[in-house]
N, C-alpha and C positions, 0 to 999 in steps of 0.2 A: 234265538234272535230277540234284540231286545224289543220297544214296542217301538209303532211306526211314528217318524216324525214330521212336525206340521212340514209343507212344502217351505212355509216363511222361513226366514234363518231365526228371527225373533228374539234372539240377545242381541246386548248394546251393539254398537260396532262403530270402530272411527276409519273414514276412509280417507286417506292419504294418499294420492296422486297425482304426479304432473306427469299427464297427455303431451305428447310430438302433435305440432301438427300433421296432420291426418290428410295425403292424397290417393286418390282414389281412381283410375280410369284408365281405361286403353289410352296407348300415346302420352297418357300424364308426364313422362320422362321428360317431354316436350319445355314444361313447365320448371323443370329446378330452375333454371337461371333468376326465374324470376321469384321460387322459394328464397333462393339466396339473399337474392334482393332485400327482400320484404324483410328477410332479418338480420340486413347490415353486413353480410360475409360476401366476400370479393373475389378470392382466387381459393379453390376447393381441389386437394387432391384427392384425385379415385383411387379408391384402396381397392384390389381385387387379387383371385386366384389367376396364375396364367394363362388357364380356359377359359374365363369370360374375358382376359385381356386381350387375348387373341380372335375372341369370336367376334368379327364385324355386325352381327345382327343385335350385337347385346353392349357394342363398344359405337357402333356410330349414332344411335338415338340419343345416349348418353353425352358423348359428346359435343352433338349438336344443340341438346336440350341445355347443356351450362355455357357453350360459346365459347367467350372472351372470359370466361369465370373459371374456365379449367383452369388449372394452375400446372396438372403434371398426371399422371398413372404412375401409382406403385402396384404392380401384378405377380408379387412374390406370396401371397399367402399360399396358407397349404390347412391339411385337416389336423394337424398336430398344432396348430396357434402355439406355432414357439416364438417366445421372449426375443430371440436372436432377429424373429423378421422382425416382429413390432418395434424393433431399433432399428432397422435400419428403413423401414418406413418413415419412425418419425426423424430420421437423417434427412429424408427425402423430404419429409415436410415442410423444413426448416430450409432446404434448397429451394425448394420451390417460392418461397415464401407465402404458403398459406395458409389462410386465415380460416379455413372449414376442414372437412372431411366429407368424402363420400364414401362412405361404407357399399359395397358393390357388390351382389351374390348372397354365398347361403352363408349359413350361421359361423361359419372360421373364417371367413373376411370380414363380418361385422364382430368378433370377438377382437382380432385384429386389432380395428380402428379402434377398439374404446382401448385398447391398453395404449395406443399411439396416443388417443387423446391426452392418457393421464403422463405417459414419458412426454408430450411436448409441454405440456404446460409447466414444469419446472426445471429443476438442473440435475434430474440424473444425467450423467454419464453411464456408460454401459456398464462402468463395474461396481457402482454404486447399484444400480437398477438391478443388475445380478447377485448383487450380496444382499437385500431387503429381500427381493424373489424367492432365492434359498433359504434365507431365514424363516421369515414370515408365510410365504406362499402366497403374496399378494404385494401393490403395486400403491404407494398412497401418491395422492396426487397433491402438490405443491403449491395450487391455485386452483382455481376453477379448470377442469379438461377440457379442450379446446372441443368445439361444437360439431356435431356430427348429425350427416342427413342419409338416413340408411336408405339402400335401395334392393330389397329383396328379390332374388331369381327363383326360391325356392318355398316351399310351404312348412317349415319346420318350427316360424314363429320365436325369431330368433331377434327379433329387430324391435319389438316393444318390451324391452327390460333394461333392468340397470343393472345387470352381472353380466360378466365374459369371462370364460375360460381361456387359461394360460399355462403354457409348460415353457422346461425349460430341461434341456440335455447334453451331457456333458462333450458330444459333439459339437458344440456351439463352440466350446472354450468358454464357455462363460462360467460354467457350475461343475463340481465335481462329480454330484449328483444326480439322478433324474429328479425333475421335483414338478408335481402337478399340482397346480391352486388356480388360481382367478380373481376377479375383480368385482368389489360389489359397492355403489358410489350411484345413491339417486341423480348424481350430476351425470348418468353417465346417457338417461335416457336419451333419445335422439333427438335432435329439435324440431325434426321433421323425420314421414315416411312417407316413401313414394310408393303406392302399390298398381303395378302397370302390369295387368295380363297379356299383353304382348311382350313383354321380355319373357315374364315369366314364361312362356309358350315355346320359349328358344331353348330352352331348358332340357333334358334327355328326361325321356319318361321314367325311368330308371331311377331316377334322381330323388324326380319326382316324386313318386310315389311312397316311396321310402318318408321323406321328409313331410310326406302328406299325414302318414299317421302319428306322427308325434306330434305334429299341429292338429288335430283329430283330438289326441287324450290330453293335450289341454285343455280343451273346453268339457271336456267330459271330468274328469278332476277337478277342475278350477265348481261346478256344483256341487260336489259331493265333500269338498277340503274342510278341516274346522277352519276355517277363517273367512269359507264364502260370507258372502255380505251383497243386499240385496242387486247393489250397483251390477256386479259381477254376475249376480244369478239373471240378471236381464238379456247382459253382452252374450254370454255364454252359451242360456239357450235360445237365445234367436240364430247364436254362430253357427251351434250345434246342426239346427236345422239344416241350416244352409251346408255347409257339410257333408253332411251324411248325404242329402241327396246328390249335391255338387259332385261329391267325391265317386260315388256309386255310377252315377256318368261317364265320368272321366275314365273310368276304367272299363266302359265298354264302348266308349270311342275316340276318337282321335285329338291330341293334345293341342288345343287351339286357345286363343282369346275368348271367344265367345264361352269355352266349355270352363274356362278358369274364372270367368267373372263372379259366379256365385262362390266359389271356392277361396278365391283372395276375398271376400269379403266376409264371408265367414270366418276365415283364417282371423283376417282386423277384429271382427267383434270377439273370439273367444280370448285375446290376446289381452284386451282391454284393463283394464286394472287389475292383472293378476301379478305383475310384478312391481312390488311398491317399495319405498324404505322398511316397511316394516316386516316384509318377507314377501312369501309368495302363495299362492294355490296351487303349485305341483305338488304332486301327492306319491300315491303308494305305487302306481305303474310308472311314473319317474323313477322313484326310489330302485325296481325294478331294473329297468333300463339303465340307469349309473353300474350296476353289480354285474348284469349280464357281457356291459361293454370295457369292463376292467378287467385290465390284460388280454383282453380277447377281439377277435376282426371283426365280427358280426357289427353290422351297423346302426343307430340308434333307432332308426325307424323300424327295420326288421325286428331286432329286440322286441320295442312293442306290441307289434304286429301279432308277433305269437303270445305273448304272455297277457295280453292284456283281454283276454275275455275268459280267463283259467284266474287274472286276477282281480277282475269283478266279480266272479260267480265264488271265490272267497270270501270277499267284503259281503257280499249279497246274506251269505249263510249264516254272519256274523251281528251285522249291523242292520241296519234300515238302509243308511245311504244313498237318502233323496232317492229311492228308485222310481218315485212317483213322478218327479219334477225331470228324473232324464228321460224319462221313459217318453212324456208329453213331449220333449224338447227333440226326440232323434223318431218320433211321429207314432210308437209304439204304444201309446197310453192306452188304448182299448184292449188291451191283452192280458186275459185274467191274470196271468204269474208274470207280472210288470220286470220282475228281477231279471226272471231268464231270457224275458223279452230284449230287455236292454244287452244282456248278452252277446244274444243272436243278432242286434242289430251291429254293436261293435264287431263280431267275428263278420258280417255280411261287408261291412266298407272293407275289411280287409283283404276277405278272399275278391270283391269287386274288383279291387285294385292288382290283385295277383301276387300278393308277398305269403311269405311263409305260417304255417301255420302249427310246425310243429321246430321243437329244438334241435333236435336231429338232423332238421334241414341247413342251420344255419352254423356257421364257421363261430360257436360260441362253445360254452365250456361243458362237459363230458358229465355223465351224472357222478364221478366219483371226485368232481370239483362242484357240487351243489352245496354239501358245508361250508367253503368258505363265500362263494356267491353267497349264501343266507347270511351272515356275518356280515359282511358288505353291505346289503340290502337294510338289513334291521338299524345296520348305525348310521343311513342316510338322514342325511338332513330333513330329507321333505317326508321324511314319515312322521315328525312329529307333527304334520299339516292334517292326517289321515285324520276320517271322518269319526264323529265323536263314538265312542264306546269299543272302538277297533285297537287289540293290542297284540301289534304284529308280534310273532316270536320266530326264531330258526326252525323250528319245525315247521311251522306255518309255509314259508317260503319253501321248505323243503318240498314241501307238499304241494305247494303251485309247482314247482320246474317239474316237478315227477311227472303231473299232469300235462304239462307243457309237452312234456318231451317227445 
């Protein structure tokens, strides 16, 4: 291990971000119309999946809360963010004639809207927008992308960043291909987010929970990434805090407002400046979580769930990795082996929560498919975020799933 490092990040650092405004509060839904307002947008369609379009506890606060500012619901998304609905959403846009977006739900209805944003703001047509998509694997916008006010049901931490994922499959008729990319455009962050623990509350635990830990290891990443910077190390572990206890509640009682207030609000502060133009702090159990969930059903949160304190106790062996400064942050700091502390704190929100703990349990891939998982893993983008002196290799990872499994 190499030697321990100060808690400061302590090299230069330039911090680049523009902040959504930021709402916060039970009922706050209450309030869009007059978000709207405030920055000049008139008629907003709600972008969602057909379970929150349908769910009256999550579709009439909403409604109420923009008025005379609805402009329409499009309720066609799905967890594949295919190219084919983000067209005919921004069809719907352009019918409606408005001037916003409501991003509406968990993380594939706000991926959704921002590719809406960038198809309404210029002249693709569908086969244009499908011939760049297949080429490139990504979506340029023609203008400024039309403005968007995310409104999250879910804890997955989906709603403060400027990337969205996007596919496209040759069911559509669009592509001959299957082709998976995304979108990455600082214009795409959201101009506003509404964080209301009563929608969230409407939500299946199930969902939940899931989506809780992968908002969970971003703030635990977002300290440990080479690019934290101190803005970040503040958000993060004050988030963390909030969190870990928030979260550990919540999974031993029942899914309310009152039990998700510290929880959206942690969620908001780990969130905070970790997605910028100039990258990100997702780190090695992202990188993780992309490999486990390609070609595979296990869901990104469970992913997590299990591998993420098999890949801490990696890093731990290897690096220093702030264990000082998470340890203080998820309430562990007095514990002479601060490493493993931190460990057992991550595997404790886990099992609180009730998700899996081993691989074997979950619908992902078989140990005689952990070579090319590792391959996957190693060439993810967000490992070059991994903390300083850490140089994952395929055996490495091999050696996490083993342990996982």
């Amino acid at each position: 291990m190499t030697g321990a490092l100060d808690d400061r990040v302590g090299a230069p650092f330039r911090f680049d971000y523009d902040s959504p405004v930021l709402r916060y509060g039970a009922g706050c839904v209450a309030d869009l119309a007059d978000e709207l307002d405030r920055q000049g947008f008139e008629r907003a369609l709600v972008v969602c999946g057909s379970t929150v379009g349908s769910t009256p506890a999550v579709m009439d606060p909403v409604r109420r809360g923009l008025g005379d500012r609805l402009a329409g619901v499009f309720d066609g998304t799905t967890p594949e963010k295919r190219l084919a609905t983000a067209l005919d959403a921004r069809d719907a846009y352009r019918e409606h004639d408005a001037d916003a977006l409501v991003a509406l739900g968990g993380g594939s209805s706000l991926d959704v809207a921002k590719a809406v944003s960038v198809l309404a703001s210029g002249g693709h047509d569908r086969e244009a927008a499908a011939s760049e998509f297949a080429e490139t694997g990504t979506l340029t916008a023609d203008a400024d992308p039309e403005p968007i006010v995310a409104v999250p049901t879910t804890l997955a931490g989906a709603e403060l960043s400027v990337v969205a994922g996007l596919t496209a499959s040759p069911d559509s008729g669009l592509v001959d291909e299957f082709v998976s990319g995304g979108l990455s455009d600082r214009r795409l962050m959201p101009r506003a987010v509404c964080y209301d623990p009563e929608l969230v509350a409407t939500t299946p635990r199930r969902v939940l929970v899931g989506s809780a830990m992968n908002g969970f290891d971003k703030g635990v990443e977002t300290l440990y990434a080479a690019n934290a910077t101190p803005v970040t190390d503040a958000t993060a572990a004050r988030g963390l805090g909030l969190l870990a206890d928030g979260l550990r509640d919540l999974g031993r009682g029942d899914v309310t407002a009152d039990a998700l207030e510290p929880v959206l609000e942690g969620l908001l502060l780990v969130q905070y400046g970790i997605s910028r133009a100039d990258g990100t702090t997702l780190s090695v159990i992202h990188a993780f979580g992309h490999g486990l969930t390609d070609g595979y059903a296990v869901q990104q949160g469970a992913a997590h769930a299990v591998v993420a304190p098999h890949v801490l106790r990696h890093l731990f062996a290897e690096v220093d990795g702030r264990r000082d400064l998470l340890a203080d942050a998820l309430g562990v700091g007095g514990s002479e082996d601060r490493a493993e502390a931190v460990v057992e704190a991550v595997a404790g929100v886990r099992d609180a929560l009730g998700l899996p703990d081993s691989l074997a349990d979950v619908d992902g891939p078989e140990p005689e498919d952990f070579p090319a998982v590792a391959e996957t893993v190693v060439a993810d983008s967000f490992v070059a975020n991994a903390p300083r002196g850490l140089d994952l290799t395929t055996d490495d990872v091999e050696a996490v799933l083993r342990a996982a499994y």
